[in-house]
C-alpha positions in Angstrom: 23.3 -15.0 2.0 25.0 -14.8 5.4 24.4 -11.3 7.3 26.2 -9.8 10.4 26.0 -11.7 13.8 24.5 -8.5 15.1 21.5 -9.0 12.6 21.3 -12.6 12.7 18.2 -14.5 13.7 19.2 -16.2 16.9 20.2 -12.9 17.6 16.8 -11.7 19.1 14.8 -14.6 19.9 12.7 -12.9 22.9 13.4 -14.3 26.4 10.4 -15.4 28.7 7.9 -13.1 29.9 8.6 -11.1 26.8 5.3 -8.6 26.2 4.5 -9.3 22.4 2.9 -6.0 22.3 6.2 -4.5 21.9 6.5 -5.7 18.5 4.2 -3.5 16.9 5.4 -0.1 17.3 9.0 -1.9 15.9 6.8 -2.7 12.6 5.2 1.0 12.6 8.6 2.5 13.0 9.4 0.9 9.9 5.8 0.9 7.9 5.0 4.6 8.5 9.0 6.0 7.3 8.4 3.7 3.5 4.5 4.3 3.4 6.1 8.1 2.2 5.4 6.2 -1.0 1.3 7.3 -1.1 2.8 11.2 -0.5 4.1 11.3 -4.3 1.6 13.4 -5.3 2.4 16.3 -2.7 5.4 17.2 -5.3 4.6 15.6 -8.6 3.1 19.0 -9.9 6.6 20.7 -9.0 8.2 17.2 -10.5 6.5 18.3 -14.2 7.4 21.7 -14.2 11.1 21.1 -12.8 12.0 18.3 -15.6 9.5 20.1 -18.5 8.1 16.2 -18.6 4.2 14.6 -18.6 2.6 14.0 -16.2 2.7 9.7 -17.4 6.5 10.6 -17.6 6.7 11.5 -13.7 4.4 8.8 -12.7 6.7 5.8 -13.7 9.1 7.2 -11.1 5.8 5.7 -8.7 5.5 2.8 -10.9 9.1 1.4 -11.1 9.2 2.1 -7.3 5.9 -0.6 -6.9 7.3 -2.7 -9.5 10.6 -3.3 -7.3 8.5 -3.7 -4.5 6.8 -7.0 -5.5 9.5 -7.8 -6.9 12.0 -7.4 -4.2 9.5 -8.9 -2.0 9.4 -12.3 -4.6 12.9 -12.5 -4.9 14.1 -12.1 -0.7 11.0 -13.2 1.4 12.5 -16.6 1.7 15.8 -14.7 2.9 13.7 -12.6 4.9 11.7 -15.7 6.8 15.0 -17.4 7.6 17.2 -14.3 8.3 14.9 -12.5 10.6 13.1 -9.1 11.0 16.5 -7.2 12.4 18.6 -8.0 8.8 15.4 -7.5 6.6 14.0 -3.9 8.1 18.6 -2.9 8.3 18.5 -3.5 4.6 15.5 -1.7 4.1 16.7 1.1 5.8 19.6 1.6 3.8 17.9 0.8 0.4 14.9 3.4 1.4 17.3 6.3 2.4 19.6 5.7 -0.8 17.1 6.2 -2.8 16.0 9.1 -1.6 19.7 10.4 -1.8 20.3 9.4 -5.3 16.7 10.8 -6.0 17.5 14.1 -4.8 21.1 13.9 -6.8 18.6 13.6 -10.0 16.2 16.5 -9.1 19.5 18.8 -8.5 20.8 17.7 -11.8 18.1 17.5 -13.9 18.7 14.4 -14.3 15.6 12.0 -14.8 17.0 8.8 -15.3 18.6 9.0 -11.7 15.6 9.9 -10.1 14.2 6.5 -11.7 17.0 5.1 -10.4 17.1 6.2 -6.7 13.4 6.7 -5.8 12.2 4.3 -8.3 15.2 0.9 -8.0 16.7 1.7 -5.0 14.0 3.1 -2.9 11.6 0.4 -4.6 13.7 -2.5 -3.2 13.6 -0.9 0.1 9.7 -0.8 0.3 9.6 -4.3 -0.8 11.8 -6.1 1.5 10.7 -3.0 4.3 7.3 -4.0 3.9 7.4 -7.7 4.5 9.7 -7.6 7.3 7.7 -7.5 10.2 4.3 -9.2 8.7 5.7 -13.0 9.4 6.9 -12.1 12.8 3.5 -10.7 13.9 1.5 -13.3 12.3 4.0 -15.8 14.9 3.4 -13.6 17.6 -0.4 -13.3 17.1 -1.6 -16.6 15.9 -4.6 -15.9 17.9 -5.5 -12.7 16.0 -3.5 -12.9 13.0 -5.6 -10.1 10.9 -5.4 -7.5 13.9 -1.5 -8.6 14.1 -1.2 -7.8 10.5 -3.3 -4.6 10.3 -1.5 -2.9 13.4 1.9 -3.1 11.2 0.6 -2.8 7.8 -1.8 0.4 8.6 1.9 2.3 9.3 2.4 2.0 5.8 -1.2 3.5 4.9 -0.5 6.0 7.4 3.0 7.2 6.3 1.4 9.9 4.2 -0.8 11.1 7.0 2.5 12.5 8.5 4.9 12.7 5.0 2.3 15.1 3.2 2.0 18.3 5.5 6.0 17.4 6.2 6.6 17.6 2.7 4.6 21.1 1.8 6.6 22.0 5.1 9.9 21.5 4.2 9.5 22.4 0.2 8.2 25.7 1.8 11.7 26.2 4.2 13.8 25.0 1.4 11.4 27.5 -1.6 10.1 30.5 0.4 8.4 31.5 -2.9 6.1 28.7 -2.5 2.9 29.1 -0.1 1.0 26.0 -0.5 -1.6 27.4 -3.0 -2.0 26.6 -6.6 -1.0 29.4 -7.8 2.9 28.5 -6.8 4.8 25.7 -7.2 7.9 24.4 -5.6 10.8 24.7 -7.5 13.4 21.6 -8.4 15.8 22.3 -5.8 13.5 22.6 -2.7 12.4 18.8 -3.6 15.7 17.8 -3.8 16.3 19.4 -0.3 13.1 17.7 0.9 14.6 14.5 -0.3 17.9 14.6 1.3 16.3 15.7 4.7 13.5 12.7 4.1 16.4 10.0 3.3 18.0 11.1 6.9 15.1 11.2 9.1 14.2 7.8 7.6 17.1 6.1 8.2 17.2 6.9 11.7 13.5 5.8 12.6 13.6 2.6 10.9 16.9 1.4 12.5 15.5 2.2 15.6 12.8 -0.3 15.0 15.1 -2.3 13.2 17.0 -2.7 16.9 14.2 -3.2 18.8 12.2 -6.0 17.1 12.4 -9.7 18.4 11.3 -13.3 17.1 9.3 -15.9 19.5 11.3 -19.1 20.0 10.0 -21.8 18.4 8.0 -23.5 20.9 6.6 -20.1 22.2 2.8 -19.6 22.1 0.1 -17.0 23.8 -1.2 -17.8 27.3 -4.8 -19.6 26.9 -4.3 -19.9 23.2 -5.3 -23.6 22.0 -4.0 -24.0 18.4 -7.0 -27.1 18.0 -9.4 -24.1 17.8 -7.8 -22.4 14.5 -9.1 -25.7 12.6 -12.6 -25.1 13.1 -13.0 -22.0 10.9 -13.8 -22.4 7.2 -10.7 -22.0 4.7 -7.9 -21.7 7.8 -5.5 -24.7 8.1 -3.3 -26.0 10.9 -1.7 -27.9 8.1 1.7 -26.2 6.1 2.3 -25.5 2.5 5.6 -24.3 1.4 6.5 -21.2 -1.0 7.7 -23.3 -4.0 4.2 -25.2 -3.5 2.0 -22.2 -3.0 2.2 -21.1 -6.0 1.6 -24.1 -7.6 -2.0 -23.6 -6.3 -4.8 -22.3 -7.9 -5.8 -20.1 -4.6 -2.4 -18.6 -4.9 -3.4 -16.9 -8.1 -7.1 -16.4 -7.5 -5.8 -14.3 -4.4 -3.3 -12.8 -6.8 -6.1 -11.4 -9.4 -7.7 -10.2 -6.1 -5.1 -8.5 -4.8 -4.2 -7.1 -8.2 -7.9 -5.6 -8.9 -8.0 -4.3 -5.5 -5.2 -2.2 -5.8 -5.2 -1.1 -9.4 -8.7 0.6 -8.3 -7.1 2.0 -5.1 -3.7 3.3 -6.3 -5.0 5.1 -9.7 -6.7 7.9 -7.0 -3.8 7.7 -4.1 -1.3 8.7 -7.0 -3.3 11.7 -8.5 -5.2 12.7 -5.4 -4.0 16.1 -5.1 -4.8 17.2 -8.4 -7.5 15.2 -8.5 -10.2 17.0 -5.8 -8.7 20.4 -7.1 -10.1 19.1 -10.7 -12.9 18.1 -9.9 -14.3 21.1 -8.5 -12.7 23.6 -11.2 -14.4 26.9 -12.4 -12.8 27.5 -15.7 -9.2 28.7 -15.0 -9.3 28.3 -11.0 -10.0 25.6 -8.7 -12.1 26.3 -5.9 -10.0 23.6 -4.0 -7.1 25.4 -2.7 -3.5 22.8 -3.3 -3.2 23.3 0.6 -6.2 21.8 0.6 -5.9 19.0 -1.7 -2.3 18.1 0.2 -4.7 17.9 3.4 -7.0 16.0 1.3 -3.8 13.2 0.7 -3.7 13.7 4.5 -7.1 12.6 4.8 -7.0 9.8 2.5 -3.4 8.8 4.4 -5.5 8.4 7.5 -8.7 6.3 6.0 -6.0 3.9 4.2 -4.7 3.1 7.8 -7.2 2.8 9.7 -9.2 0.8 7.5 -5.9 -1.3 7.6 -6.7 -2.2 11.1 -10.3 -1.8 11.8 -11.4 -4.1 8.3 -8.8 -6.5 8.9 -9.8 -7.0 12.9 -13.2 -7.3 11.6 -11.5 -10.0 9.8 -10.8 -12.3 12.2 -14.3 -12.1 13.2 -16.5 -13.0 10.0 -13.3 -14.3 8.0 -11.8 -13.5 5.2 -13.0 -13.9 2.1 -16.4 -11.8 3.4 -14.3 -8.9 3.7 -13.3 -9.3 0.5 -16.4 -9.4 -0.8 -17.0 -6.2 0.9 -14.1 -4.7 -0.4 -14.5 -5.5 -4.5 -18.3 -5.6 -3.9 -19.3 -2.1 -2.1 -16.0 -0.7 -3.8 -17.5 -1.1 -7.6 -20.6 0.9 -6.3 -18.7 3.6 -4.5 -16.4 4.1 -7.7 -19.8 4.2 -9.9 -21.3 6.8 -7.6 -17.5 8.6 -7.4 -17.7 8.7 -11.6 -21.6 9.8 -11.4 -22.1 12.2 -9.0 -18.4 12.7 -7.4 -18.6 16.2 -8.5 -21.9 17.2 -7.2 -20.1 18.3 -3.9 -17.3 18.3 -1.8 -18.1 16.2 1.4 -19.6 13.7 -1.4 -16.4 13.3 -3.0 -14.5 13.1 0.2 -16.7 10.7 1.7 -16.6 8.4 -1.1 -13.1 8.4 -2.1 -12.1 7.9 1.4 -14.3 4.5 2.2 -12.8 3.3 -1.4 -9.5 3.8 0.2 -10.0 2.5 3.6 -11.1 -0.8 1.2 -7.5 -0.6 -0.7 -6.0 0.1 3.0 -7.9 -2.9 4.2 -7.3 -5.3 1.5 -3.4 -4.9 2.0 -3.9 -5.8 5.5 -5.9 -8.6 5.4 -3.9 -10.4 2.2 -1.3 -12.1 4.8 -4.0 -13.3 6.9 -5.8 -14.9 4.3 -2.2 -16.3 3.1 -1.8 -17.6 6.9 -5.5 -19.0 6.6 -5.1 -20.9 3.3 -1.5 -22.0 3.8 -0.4 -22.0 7.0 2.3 -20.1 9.3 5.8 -22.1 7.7 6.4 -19.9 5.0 4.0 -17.3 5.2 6.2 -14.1 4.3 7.9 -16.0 1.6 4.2 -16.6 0.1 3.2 -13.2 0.9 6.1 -11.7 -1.0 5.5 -13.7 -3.7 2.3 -12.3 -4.1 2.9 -8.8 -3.9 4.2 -9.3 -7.4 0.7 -8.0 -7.8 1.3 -4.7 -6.1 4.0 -4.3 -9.1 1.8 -5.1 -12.0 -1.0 -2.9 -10.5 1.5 -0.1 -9.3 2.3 0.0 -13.7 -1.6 -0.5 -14.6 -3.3 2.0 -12.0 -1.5 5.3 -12.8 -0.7 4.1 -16.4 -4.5 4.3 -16.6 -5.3 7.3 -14.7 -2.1 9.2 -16.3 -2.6 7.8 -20.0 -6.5 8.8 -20.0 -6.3 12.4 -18.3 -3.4 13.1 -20.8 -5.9 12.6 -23.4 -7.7 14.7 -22.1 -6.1 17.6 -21.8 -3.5 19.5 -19.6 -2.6 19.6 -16.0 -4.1 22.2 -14.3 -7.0 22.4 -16.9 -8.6 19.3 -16.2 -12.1 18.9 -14.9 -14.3 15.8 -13.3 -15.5 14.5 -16.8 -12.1 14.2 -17.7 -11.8 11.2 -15.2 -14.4 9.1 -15.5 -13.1 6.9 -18.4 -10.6 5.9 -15.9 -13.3 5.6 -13.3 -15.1 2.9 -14.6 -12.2 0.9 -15.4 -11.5 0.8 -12.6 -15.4 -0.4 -12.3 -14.9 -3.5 -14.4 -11.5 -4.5 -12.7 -13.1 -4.8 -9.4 -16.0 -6.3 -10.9 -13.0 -9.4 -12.1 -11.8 -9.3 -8.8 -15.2 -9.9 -6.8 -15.6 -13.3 -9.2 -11.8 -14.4 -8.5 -12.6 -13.8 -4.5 -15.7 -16.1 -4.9 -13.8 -18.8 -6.3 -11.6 -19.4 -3.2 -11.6 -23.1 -2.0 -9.1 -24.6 0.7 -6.2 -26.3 -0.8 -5.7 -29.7 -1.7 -4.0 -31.6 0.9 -1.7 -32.9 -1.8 0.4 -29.5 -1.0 0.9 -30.0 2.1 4.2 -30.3 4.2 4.9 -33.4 5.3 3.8 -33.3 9.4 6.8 -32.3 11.5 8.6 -30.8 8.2 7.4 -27.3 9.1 7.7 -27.8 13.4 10.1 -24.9 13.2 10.0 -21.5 12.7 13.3 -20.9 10.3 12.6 -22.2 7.0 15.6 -23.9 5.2 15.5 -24.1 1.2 15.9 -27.9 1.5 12.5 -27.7 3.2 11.0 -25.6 0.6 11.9 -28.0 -2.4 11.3 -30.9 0.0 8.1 -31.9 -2.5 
């Protein structure tokens, strides 16, 4: 698929003396507009009440949105490694904002199905190819420090709620003056479809800045000092290539897929209901004594641990490797979501404290995925590979609030929930990390019989003659 010559790969291959350090706030600019994604539940209250639906019914707006994600990701991150950053994050841009648009045409109109269509298609296809963009092109300009390369962009998109939450109580209030941020109002229908339209714009306009300002190292371009000799002599990283077709031919391919799948499932089941999730947990019969202000600035909070446990647990990465911090991740997480389940309720700062290091985990695990990809097999089609594998994101983006939502509305009804009424869905969560610490501990480097042919892989564009080479 050809693009414009002003988006085209040669396009922005950075001249010498270029400061690689520039790069990152171009990934951010993009990462923190789509990360709006983990600010759903700022509005899904106002969501029920506007289209008289469940709460499940509202949440598949959230699930078809991850589900085009991976799958977006799957189907271009071949077109995205050979067409550039610039064409990938202009495409997200216009897919992010249109679904936003269309979105708020559905809210306005009452209209569910167009709401699953804009946020969910539309706006899902734009956080899929948004999200992979940059990570190749970091991982090229830091081979040195791949996992710090990959957490400084991917933490943006943990971190997009950190500023899209108190934005969107903000605006719903401008656009609904009848709504004060407490529980005992809700926004109506129409000031979410204004916060929509004004969300769409302001996106747009940030992400084709950074869109504009990324660039690509030339092919034979590497860091001063940095001796590619050295990367061989960590356990499970390869100098050697593997292609995309071949990838997923491997057994580590889907071990890191289960892994990536578990990881998330656990994480995104609270990101998705935090709001009313702190203000249920501390209920005295009809009343909360968690004020919704509060449990928007509780997403806040949550916003912040997911990014900067993007970048501090996938630095720490690079230093004791990555399938420790893995370990770390499934391992402590289990126990955290046990004590979240046992004693969550017990008191505030406890419940805080431990839902936000199970989310710095989730945050952390996202991060650190495309440097393990880079570590296994190797830098030649490594966004291809990593948007195959966000395919995982999409199954766990149905499964984590299809569990969460199908087990509270068993429960009872939102609003009258209380901490008891979660804890089915707690420790499923338990057992699927529990899968996904066993799948981590089965990771083994691959077989050489995957690998590219030496000299196959010298360049930096990837050709699909290349991948089918084997």
């Amino acid at each position: 698929m050809a693009v414009p010559g002003f988006l085209a790969r040669d396009r922005i291959v950075a001249k010498p003396g270029f400061n690689r350090w520039l790069i990152p706030p171009a990934a951010l600019a993009v990462h923190l507009c789509i990360g709006q994604a983990y600010a759903t539940s700022v509005y899904k209250t106002a969501l029920v009440s506007h289209f008289d639906a469940s709460l499940t019914s509202i949440g598949v707006v959230f699930s078809i949105a991850i589900v085009m994600l991976g799958l977006s990701a799957a189907v271009f991150g071949t077109w995205v490694d050979r067409n550039g950053p610039r064409a990938a994050m202009f495409t997200a841009a216009c897919f992010w904002s249109a679904g936003f648009l269309v979105g708020a045409l559905g809210i306005a109109t009452s209209q569910l199905w167009l709401l699953y269509l804009g946020y969910g298609v539309l706006g899902g296809i734009g956080l899929g190819i948004g999200y992979i963009s940059p990570v190749s092109t970091l991982i090229k300009w830091f081979p040195d420090r791949p996992g710090l390369a990959t957490g400084m962009a991917i933490m943006g998109f943990g971190g997009g709620a950190l500023i899209a939450t108190p934005l969107s109580r903000q605006l719903m209030s401008f656009y609904d003056p009848a709504y004060d941020g407490t529980a005992a109002t809700t926004p109506s229908g129409g000031a979410v479809a204004g916060l929509f339209v004004t969300l769409g714009i302001v996106y747009l306009a940030y992400m084709l800045f950074g869109a504009f300002i990324v660039r690509v190292p030339a092919d034979d371009w590497k860091p001063e000092g940095f001796d590619p000799s050295t990367v061989k002599q960590k356990a499970l990283v390869t100098t050697d290539s593997v292609s995309a077709a071949n990838a997923i031919k491997t057994p580590q391919f889907w071990l890191l897929w289960v892994v990536l799948f578990c990881n998330v499932t656990a994480g995104i089941g609270i990101l998705e209901q935090a709001s009313p999730m702190i203000q249920d947990f501390f209920r005295e019969g009809d009343a909360s004594t968690v004020a919704a202000a509060a449990g928007a600035g509780f997403v806040g909070l949550l916003s912040l641990f997911n990014m900067a446990g993007r970048f501090v647990w996938s630095s720490t990465s690079d230093k004791i490797g990555r399938k420790p911090i893995y370990m770390v991740y499934l391992g402590v997480g289990l126990l955290l979501y046990v004590a979240l389940a046992t004693v969550g309720s017990s008191a505030t700062w406890l419940f805080v404290l431990l839902a936000a290091v199970i989310i710095s985990f989730y945050g952390g695990g996202f991060a650190t995925i495309p440097a393990y990809l880079r570590d296994l097999f190797g830098t030649y089609q490594v966004g291809a590979i990593h948007g195959r594998l966000l395919t995982a994101w999409s199954a766990a983006g149905v499964a984590g609030p299809l569990i969460v939502n199908g087990v509270l509305d068993t429960q009872g009804t939102p609003g009258e929930l209380v901490a008891a009424d979660y804890r089915i869905a707690l420790f499923i969560m338990v057992g699927l990390l529990a899968v996904g610490f066993v799948a981590n501990l089965l990771v083994r480097p691959v077989d050489s019989k995957w690998h590219e042919p030496k000299g196959a892989a010298a360049g930096t564009t990837p050709t699909p003659e290349r991948s089918a080479a084997r």
